[in-house]
Residue frames relative to the residue before (quaternion, step in Angstrom):
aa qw qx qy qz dx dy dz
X 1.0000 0.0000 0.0000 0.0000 0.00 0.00 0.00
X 0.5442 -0.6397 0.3846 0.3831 3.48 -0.86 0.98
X 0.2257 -0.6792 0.6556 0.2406 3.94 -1.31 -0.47
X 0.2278 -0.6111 0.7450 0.1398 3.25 -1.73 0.80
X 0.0276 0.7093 -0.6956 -0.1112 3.29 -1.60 0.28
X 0.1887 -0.8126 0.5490 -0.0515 3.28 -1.16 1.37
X 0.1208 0.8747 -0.4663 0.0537 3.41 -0.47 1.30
X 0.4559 -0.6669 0.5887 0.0295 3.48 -1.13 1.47
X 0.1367 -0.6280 0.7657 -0.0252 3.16 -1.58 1.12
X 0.2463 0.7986 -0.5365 -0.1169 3.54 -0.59 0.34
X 0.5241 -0.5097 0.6705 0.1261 3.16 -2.08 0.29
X 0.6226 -0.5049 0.4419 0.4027 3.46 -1.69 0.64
X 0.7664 0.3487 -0.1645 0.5137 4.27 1.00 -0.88
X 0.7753 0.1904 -0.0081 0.6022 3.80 0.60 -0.47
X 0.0087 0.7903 -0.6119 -0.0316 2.97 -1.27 -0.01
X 0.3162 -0.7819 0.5005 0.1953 4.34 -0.25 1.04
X 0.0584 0.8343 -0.5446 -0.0626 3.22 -0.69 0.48
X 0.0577 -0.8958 0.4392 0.0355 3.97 -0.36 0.76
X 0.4431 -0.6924 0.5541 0.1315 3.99 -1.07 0.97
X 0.2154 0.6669 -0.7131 -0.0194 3.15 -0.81 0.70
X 0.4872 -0.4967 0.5986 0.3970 3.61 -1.81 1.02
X 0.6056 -0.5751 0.4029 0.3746 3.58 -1.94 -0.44
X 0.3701 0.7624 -0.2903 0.4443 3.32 1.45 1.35
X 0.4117 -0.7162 0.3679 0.4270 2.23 2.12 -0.64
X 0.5268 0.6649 -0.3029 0.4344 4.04 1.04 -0.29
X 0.5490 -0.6719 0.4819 0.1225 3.12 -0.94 1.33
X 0.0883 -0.8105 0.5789 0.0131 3.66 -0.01 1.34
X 0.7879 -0.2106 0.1536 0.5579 3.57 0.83 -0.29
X 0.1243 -0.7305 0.6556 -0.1451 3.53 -1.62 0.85
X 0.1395 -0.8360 0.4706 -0.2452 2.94 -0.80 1.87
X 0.0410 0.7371 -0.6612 -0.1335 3.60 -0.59 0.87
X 0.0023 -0.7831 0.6213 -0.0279 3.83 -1.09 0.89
X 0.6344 -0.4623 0.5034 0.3612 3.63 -1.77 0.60
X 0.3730 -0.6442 0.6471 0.1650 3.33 -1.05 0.74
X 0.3680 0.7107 -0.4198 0.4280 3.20 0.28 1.70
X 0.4438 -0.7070 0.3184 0.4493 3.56 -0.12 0.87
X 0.6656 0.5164 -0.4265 0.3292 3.83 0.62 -1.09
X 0.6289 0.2783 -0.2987 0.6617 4.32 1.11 -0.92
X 0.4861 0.3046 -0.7392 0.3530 3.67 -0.22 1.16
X 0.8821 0.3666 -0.2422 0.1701 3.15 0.62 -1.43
X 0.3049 0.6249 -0.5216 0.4946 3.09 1.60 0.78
X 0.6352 0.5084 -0.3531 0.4619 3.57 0.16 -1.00
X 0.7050 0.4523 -0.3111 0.4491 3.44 0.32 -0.42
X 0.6082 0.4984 -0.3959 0.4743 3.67 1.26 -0.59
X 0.7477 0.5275 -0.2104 0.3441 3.42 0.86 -1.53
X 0.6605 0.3710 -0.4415 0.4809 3.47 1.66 -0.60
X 0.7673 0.4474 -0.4141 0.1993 3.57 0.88 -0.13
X 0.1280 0.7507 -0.4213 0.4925 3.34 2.30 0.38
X 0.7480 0.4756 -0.1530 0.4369 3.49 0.06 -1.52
X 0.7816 0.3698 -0.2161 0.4535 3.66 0.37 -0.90
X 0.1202 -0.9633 0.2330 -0.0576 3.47 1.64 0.09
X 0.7836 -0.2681 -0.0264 0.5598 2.58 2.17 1.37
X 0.5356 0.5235 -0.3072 0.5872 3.00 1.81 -0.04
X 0.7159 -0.4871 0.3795 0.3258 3.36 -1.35 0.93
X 0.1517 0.7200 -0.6725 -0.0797 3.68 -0.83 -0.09
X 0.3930 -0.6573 0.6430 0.0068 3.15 -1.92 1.71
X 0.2038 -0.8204 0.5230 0.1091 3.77 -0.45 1.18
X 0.0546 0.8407 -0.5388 -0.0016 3.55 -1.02 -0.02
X 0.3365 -0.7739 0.5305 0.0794 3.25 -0.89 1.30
X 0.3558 -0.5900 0.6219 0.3721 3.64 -1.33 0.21
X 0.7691 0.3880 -0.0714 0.5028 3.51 0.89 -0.61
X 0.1188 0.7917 -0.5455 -0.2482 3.77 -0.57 0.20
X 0.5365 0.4933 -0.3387 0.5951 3.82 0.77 0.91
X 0.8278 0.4588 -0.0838 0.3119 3.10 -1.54 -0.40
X 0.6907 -0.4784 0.1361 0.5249 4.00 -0.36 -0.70
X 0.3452 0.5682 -0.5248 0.5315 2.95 1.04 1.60
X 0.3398 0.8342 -0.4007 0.1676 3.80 1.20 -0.53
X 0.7381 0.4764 -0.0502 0.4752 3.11 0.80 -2.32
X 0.6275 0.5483 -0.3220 0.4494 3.44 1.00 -0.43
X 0.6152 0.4821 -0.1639 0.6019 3.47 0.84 -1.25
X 0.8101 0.3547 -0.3245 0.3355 3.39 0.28 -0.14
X 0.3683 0.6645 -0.2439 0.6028 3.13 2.11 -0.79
X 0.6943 0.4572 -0.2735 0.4839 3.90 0.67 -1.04
């Protein structure tokens, strides 16, 4: 089964997050409020997108204004 991987960079106000298939191709790319309600969208829409396929997450950060994410995860 294929794999996504989805990695996040955040900031104290926003935070980018970006899909790539295992091709390496940009499946999608997001800037969002660092706010629980547009993580947990983001989290529907990347798992909408992966549409059964596994998806590997990844922080720039694993504290701090990464927190709300990681926990959201």
């Amino acid at each position: 089964m294929a794999e996504l991987w989805a990695g996040s960079g955040a900031g104290k106000t926003h935070l980018h997050c970006m899909v790539i298939d295992q091709d390496g191709s940009r499946l999608f790319s997001r800037r969002l409020a660092n706010t629980e309600d547009a993580i947990l969208a983001l989290i529907a829409d990347v798992l909408a997108l992966a549409a059964g396929r596994e998806v590997h997450w990844a922080t720039d950060l694993n504290q701090g204004a990464s927190a709300l994410l990681i926990s959201a995860l």
